[in-house]
C-alpha positions as CSV (number, residue, x, y, z in Angstrom):
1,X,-13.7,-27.0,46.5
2,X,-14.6,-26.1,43.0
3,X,-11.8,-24.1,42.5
4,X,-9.9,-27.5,43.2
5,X,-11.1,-29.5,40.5
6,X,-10.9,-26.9,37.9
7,X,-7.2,-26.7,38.8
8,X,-6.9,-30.7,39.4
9,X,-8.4,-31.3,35.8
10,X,-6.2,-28.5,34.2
11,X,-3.3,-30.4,35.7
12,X,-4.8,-33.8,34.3
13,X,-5.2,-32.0,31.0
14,X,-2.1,-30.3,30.8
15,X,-0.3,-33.4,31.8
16,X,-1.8,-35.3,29.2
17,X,-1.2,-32.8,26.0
18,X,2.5,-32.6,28.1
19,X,2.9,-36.6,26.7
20,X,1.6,-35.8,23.5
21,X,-1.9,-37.8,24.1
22,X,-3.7,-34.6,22.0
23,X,-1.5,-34.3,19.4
24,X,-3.1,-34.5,16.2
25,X,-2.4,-36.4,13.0
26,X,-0.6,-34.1,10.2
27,X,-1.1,-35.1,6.6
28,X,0.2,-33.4,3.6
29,X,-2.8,-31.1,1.5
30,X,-2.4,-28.9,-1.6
31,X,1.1,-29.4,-0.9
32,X,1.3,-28.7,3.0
33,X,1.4,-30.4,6.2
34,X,-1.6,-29.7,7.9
35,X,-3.4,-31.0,10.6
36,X,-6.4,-33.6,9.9
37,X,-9.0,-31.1,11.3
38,X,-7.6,-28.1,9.2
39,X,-8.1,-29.9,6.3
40,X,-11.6,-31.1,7.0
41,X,-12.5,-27.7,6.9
42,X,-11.1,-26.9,4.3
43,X,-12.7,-29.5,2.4
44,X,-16.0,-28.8,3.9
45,X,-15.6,-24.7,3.4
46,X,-14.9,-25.1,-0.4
47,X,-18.1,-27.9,-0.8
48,X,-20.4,-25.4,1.1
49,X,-18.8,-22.6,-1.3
50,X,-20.5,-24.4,-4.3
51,X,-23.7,-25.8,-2.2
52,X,-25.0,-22.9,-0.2
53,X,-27.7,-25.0,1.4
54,X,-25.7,-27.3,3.3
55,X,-24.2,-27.3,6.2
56,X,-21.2,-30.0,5.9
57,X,-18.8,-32.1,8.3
58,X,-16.4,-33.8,6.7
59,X,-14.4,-36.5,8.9
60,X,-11.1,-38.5,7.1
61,X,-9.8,-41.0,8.8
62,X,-7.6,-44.4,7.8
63,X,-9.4,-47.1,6.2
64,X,-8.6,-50.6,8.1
65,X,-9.0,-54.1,5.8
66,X,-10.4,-56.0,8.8
């Protein structure tokens, strides 16, 4: 039974990336498309470069004028 929802979910999963529901947002860094993620870290790894004592997530999204 197990074994049946591990491969029913992997279906769901699979079927899902298949229609591009987890594809993420690119945006161009340094002068590269990159994905959203990639450049968090990248922001986050050169802050914690110059602050050794943190521990940082950094999270960019699109502002909205509600």
């Amino acid at each position: 039974m197990k074994r049946l929802l591990v491969i029913i979910s992997l279906l769901a999963v699979a079927s899902l990336a298949a229609c591009g529901e987890f594809e993420e947002e690119t945006i161009m860094y340094e002068g590269k498309e990159r994905t959203v993620s990639e450049v968090e870290e990248i922001i986050a790894d050169k802050l914690e470069v110059e602050n050794p004592e943190l521990d940082l997530e950094i999270d960019l999204y699109e502002e909205t004028e509600d």
